[in-house]
N, CA, C and O of each residue as an XYZ file, in Angstrom:
672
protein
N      60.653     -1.157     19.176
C      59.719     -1.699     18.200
C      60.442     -1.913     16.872
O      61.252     -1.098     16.430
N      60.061     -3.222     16.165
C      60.836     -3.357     14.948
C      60.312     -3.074     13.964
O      59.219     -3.638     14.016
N      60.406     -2.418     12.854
C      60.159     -1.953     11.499
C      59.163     -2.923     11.088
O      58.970     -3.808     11.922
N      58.440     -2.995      9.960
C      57.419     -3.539      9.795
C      58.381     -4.231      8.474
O      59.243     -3.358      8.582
N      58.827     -4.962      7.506
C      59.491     -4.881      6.509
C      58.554     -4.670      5.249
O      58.992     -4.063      4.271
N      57.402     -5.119      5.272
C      56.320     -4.774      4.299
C      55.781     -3.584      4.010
O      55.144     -3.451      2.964
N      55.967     -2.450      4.967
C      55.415     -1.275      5.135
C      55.446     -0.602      3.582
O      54.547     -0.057      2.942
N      56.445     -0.792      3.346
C      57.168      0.266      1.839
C      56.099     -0.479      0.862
O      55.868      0.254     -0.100
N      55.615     -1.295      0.821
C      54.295     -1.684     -0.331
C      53.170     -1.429     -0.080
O      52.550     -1.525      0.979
N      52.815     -1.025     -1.259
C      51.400      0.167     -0.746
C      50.438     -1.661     -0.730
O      49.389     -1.561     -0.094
N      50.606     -2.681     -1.129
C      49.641     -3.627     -0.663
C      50.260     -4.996      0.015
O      51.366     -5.408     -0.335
N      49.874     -5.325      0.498
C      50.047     -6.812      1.621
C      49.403     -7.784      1.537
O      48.524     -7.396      2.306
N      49.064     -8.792      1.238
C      48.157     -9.605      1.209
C      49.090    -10.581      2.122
O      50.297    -10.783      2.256
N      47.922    -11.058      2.658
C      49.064    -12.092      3.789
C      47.916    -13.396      3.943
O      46.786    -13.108      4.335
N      48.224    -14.691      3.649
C      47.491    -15.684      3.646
C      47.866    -16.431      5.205
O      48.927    -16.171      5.773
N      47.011    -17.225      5.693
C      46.830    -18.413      6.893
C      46.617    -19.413      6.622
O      45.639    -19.470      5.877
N      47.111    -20.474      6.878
C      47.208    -22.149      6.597
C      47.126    -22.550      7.928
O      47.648    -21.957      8.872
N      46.272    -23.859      8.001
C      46.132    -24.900      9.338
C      47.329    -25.841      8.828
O      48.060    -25.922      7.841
N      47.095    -26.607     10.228
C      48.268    -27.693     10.151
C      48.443    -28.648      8.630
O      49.529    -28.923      8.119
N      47.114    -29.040      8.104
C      46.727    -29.377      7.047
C      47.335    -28.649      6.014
O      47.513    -29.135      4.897
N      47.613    -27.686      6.277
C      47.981    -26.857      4.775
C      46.627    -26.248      4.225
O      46.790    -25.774      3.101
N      45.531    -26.146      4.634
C      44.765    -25.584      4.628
C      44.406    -24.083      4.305
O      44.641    -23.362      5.275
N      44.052    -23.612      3.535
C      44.003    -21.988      3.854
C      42.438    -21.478      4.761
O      41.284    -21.722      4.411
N      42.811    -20.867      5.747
C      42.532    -20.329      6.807
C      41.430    -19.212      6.628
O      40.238    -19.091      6.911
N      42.862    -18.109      5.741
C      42.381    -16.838      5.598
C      43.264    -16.010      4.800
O      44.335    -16.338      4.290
N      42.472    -14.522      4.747
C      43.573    -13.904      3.982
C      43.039    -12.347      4.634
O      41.958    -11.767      4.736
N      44.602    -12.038      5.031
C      44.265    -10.506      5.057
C      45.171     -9.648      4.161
O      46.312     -9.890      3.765
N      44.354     -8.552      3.935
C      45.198     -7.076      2.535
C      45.575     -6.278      3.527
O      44.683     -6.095      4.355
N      46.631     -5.712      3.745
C      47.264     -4.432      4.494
C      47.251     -3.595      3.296
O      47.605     -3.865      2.149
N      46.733     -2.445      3.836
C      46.763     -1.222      2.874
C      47.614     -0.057      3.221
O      47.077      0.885      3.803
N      49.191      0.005      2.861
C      50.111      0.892      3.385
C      50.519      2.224      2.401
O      51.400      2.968      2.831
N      49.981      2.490      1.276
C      49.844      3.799      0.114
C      49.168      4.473      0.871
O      48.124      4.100      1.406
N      49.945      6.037      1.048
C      49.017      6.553      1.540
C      48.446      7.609      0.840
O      47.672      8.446      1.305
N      48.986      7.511     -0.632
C      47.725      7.652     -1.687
C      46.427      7.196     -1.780
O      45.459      7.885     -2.101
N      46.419      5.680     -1.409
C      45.646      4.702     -1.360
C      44.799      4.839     -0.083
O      43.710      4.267     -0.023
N      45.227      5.520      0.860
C      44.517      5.493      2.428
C      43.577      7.043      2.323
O      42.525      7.365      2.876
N      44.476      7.794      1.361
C      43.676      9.080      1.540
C      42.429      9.094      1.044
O      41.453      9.643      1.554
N      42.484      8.301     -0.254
C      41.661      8.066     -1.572
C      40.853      7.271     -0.764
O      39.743      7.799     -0.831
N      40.767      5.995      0.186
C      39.407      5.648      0.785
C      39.093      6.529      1.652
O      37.865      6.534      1.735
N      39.638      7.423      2.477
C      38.859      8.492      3.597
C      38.349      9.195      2.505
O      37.166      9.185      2.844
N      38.363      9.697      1.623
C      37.724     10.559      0.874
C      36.336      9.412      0.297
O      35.146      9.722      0.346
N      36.666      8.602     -0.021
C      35.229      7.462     -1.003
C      34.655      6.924      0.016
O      33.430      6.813     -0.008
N      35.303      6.526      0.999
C      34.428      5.837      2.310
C      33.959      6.410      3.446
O      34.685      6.787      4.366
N      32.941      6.481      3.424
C      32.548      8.048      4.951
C      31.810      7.246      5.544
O      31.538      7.560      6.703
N      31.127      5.749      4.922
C      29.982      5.186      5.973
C      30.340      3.579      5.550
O      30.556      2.925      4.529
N      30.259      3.388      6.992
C      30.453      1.600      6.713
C      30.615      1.118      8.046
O      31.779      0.896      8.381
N      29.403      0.829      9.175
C      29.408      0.410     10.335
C      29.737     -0.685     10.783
O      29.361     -1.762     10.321
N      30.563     -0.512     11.842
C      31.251     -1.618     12.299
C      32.877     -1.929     11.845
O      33.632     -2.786     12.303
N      33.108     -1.007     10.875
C      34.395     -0.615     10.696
C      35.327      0.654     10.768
O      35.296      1.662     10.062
N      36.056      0.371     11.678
C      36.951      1.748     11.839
C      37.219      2.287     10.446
O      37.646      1.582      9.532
N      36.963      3.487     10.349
C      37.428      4.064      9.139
C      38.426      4.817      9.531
O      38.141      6.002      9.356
N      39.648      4.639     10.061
C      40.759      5.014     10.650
C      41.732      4.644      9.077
O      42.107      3.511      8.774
N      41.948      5.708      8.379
C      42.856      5.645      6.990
C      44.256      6.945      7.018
O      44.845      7.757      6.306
N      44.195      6.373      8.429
C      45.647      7.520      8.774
C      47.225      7.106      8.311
O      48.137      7.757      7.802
N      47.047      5.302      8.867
C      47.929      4.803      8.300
C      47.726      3.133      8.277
O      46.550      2.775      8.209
N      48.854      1.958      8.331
C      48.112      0.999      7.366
C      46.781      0.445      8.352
O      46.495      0.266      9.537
N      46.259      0.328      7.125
C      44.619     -0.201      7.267
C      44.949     -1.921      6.760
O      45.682     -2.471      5.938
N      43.869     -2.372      7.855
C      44.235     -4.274      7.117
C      42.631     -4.378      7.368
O      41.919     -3.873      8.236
N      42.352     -5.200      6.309
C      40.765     -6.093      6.178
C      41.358     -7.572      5.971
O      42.451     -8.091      5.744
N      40.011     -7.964      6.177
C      40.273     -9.775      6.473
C      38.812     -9.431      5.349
O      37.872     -8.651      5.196
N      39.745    -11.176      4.511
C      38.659    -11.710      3.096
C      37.429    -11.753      3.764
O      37.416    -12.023      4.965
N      36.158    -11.472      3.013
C      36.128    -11.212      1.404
C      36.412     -9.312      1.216
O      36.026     -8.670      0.239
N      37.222     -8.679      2.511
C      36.874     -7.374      1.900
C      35.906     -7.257      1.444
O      35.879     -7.269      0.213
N      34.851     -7.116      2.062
C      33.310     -6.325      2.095
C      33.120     -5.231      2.078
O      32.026     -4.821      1.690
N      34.089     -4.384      2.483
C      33.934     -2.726      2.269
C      34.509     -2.381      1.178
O      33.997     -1.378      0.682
N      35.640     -2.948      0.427
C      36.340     -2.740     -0.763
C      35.290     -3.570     -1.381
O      34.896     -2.782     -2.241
N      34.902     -4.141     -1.458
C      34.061     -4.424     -2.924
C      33.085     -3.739     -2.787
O      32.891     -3.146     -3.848
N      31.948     -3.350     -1.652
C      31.098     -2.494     -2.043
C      31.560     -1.011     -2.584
O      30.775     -0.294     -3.206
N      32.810     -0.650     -2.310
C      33.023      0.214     -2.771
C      33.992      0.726     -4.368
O      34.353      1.772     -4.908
N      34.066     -0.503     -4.569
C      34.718     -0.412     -5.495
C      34.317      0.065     -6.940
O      35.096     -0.252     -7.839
N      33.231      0.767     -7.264
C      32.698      1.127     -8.369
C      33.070      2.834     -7.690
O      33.762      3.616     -8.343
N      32.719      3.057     -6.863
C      33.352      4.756     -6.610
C      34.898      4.748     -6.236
O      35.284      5.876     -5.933
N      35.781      3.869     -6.186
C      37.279      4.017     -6.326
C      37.533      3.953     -7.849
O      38.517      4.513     -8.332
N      36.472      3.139     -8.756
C      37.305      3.604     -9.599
C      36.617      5.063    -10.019
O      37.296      5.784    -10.751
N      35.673      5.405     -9.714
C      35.050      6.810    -10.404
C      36.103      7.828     -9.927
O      36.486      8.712    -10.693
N      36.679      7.693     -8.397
C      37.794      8.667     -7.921
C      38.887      8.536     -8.570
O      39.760      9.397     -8.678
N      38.890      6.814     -9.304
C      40.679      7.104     -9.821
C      40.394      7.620    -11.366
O      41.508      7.709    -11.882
N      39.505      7.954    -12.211
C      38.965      8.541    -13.209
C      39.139      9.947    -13.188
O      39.657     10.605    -14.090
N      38.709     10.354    -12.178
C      38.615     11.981    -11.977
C      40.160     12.019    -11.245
O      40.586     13.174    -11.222
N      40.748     11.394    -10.867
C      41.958     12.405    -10.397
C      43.007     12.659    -11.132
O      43.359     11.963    -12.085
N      43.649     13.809    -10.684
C      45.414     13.510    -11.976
C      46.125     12.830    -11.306
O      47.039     12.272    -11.911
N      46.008     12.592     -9.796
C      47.783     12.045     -9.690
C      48.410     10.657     -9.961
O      48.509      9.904     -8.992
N      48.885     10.194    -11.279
C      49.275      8.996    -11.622
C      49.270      7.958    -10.081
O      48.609      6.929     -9.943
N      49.989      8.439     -9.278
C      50.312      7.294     -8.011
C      48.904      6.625     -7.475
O      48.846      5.407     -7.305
N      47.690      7.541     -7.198
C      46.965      7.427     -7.077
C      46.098      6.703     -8.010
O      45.053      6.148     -7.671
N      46.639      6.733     -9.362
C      45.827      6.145    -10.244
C      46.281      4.602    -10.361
O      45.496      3.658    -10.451
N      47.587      4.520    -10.345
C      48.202      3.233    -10.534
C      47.816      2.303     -9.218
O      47.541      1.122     -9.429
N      47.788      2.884     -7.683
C      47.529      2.620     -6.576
C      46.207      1.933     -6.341
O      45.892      1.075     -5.517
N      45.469      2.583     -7.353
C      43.729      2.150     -7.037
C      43.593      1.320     -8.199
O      42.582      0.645     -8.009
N      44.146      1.008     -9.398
C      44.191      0.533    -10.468
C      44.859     -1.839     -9.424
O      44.455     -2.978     -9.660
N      45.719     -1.375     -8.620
C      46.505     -2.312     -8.373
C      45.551     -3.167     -7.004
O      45.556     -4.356     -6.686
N      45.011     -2.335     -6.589
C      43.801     -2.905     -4.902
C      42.350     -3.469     -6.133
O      41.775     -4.517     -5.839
N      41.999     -2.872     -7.125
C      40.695     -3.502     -8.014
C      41.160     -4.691     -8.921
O      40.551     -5.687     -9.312
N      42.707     -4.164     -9.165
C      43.152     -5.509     -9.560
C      43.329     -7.023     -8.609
O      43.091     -8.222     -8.752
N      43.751     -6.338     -7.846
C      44.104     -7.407     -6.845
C      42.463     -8.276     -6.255
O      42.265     -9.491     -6.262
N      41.358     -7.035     -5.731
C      40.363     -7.469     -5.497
C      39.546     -8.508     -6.988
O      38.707     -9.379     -6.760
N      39.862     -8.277     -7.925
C      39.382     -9.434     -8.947
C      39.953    -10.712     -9.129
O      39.327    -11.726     -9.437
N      41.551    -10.597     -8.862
C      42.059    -11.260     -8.739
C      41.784    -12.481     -8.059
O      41.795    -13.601     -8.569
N      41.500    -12.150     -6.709
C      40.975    -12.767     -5.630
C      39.538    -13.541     -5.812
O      39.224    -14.624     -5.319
N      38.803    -12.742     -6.602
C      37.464    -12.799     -6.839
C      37.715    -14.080     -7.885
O      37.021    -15.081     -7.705
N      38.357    -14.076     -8.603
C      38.741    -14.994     -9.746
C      37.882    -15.101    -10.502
O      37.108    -14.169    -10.721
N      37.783    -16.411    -11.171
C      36.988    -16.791    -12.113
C      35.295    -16.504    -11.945
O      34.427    -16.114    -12.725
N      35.309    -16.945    -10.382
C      33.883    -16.764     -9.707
C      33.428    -15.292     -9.652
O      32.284    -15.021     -9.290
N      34.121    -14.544     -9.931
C      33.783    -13.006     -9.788
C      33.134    -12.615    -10.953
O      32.162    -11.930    -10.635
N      33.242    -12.757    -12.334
C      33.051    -12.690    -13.555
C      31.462    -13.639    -12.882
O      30.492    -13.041    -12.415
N      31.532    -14.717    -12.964
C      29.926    -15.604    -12.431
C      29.059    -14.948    -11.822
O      27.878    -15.071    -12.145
N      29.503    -13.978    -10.651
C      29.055    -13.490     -9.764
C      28.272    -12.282    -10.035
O      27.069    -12.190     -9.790
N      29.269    -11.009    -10.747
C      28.436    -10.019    -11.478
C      27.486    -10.329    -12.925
O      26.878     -9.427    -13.499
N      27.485    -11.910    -13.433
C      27.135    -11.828    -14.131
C      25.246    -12.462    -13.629
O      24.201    -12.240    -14.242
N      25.475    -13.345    -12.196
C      24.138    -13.427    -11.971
C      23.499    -12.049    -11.148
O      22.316    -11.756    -11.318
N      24.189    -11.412    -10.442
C      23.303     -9.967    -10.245
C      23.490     -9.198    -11.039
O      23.874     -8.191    -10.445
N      23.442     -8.906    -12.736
C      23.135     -7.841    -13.402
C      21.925     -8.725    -13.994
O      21.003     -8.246    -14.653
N      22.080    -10.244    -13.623
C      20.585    -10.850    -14.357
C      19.356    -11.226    -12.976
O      18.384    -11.982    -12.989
N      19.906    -10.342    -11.872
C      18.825    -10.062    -10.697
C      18.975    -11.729    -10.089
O      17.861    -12.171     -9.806
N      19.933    -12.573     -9.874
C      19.974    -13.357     -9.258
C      21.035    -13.193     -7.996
O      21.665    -12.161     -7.764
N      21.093    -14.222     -7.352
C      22.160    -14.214     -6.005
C      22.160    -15.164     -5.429
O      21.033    -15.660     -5.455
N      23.101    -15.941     -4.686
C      23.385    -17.317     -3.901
C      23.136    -16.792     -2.239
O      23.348    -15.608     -1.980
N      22.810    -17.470     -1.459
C      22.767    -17.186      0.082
C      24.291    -16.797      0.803
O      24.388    -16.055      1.780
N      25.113    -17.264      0.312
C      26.279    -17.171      0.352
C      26.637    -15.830     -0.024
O      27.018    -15.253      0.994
N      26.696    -14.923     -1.229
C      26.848    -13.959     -1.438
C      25.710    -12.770     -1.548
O      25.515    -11.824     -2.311
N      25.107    -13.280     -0.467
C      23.641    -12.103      0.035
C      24.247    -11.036      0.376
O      23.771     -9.982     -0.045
N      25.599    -10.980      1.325
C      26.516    -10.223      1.411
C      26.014     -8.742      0.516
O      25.425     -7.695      0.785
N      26.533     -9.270     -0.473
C      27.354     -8.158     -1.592
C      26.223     -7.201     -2.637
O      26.304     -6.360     -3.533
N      25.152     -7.950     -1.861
C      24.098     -6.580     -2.624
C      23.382     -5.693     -1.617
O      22.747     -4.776     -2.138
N      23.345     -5.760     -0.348
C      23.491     -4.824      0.696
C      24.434     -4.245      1.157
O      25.040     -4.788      2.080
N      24.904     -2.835      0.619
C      25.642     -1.920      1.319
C      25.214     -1.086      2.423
O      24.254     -0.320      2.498
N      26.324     -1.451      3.464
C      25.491      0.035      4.369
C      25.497      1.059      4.002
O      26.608      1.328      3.545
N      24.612      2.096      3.919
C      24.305      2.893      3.646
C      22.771      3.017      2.687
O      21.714      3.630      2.832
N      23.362      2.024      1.612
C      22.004      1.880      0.837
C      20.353      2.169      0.997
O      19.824      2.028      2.100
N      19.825      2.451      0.196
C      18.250      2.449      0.353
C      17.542      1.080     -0.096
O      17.682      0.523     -1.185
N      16.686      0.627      1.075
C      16.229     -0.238      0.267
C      14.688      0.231      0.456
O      14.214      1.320      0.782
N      13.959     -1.277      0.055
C      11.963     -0.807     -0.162
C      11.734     -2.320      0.232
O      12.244     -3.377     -0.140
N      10.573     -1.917      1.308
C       9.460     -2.849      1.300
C       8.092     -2.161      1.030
O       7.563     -1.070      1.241
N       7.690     -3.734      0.272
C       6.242     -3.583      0.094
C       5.290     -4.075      0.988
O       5.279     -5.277      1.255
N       4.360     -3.175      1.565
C       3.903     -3.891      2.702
C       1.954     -3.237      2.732
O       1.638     -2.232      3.368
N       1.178     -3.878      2.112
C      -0.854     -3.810      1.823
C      -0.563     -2.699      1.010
O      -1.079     -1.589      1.144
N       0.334     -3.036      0.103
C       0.240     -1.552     -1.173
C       0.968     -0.169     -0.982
O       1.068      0.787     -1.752
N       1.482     -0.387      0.391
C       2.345      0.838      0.635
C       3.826      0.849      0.794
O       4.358      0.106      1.618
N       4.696      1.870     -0.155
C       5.897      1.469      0.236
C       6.828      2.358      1.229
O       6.636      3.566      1.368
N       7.983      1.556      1.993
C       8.443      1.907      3.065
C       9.730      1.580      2.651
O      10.157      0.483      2.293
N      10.584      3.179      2.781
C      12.140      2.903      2.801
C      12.842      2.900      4.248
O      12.730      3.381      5.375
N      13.909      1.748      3.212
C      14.907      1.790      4.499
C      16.255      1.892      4.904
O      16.404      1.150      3.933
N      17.570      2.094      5.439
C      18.579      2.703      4.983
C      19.372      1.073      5.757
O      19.307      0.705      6.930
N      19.939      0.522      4.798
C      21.012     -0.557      5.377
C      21.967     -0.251      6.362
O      23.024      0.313      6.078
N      21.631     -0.619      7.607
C      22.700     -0.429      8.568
C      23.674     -0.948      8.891
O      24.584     -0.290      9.394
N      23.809     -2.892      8.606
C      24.624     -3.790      8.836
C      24.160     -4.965      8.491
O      22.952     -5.058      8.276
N      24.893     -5.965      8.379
C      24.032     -7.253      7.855
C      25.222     -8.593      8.433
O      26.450     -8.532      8.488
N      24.523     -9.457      8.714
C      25.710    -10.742      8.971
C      24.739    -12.009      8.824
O      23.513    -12.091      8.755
N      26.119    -13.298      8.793
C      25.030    -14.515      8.694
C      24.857    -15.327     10.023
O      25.441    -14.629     10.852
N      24.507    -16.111     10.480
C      23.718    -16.771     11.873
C      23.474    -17.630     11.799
O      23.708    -17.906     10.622
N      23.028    -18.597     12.345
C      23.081    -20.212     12.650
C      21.985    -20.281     13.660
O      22.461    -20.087     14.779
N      20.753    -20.474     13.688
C      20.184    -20.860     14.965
C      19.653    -22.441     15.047
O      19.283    -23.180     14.135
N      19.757    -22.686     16.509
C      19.606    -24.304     16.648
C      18.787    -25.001     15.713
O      19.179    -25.822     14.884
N      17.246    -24.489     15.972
C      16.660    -25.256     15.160
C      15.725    -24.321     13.594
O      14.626    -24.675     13.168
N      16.322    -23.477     13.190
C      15.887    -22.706     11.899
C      16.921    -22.693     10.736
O      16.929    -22.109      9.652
N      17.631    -23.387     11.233
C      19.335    -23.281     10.146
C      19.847    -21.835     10.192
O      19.555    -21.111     11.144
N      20.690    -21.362      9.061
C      21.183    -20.772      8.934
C      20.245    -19.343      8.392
O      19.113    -19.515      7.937
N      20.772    -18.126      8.484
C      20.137    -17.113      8.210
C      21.112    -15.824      7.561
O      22.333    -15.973      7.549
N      20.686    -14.962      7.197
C      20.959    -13.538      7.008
C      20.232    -12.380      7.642
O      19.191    -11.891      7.201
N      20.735    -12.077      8.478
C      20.131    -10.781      8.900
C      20.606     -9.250      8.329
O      21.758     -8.929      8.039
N      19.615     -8.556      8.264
C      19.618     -7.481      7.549
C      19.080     -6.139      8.843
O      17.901     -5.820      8.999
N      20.229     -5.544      9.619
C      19.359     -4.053     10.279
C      19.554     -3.359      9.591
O      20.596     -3.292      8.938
N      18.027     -2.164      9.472
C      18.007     -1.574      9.181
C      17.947     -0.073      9.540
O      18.535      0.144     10.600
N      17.523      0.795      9.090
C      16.705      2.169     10.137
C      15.812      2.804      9.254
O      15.923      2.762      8.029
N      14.772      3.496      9.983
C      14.092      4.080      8.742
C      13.512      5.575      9.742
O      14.016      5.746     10.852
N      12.795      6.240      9.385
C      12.797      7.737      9.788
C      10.556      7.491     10.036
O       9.826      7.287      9.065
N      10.276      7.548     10.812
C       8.959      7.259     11.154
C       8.218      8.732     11.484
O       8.860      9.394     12.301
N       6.840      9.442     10.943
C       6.381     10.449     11.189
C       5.198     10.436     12.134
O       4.647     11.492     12.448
């Protein structure tokens, strides 16, 4: 087996192009294992993804689990002492804005004013989360289990949202 040559950087970003020159995709390899310990410790729930942070971890864009989580990486890189760790988690939120670009700044600025695009329905359901319905005056919580988008023949496109809830 041959050496990985990227391994020694605690980040990877690796882009995909079609014949066109097109971009495809993008995946982050996460090889710090400052950086791997620090999500097994912040990330304990997130279905449908291995939380295997033994060694490198890769997500494919938009990183959906790093951005929902990214307000408690930085609360962990706040509270810890170890510089590596700090610079490590300082460089994946950088990178994740980066990415986010200009549109990211747009983005938090229409959900702190309670708006959202269908497109990024995504990013205000975390699994784990609580949410509420209102349903003849009574309310009913529910715990976000997973969410994706869908296409059916004749209803267009959709978002689905499972949930679970605890029934007496």
């Amino acid at each position: 087996k041959t050496e990985d040559p990227y391994s020694k950087y605690a980040l990877v970003s690796k882009q995909s192009f079609d014949e066109n020159h097109k971009l495809t995709g993008t995946t982050l390899e996460i090889n710090s294992p400052q950086l791997l310990k620090a999500l097994k410790e912040v990330i304990t729930f997130y279905p449908g993804e291995p939380l295997d942070f033994t060694n490198k971890f890769t997500l494919e864009d938009p990183f959906m689990m790093l951005v929902h989580y990214r307000d408690d990486l930085r609360k962990y890189r706040e509270k810890t002492e170890d510089t590596t760790v700090k610079m490590h988690i300082a460089l994946l939120l950088d990178y994740l804005d980066d990415e986010a670009g200009p549109k990211g700044t747009e983005i938090k600025e229409m959900i702190s004013a309670g708006l959202i695009t269908f497109p990024l329905l995504w990013m205000i359901f975390k699994p784990g989360d609580i949410v509420v319905e209102y349903n003849n005056g009574h309310a009913r919580l529910f715990q976000v289990r997973r969410h994706g988008y869908g296409e059916s023949r004749n209803g267009g496109k959709y978002f689905d949202v499972s949930c679970s809830f605890v029934s007496y």
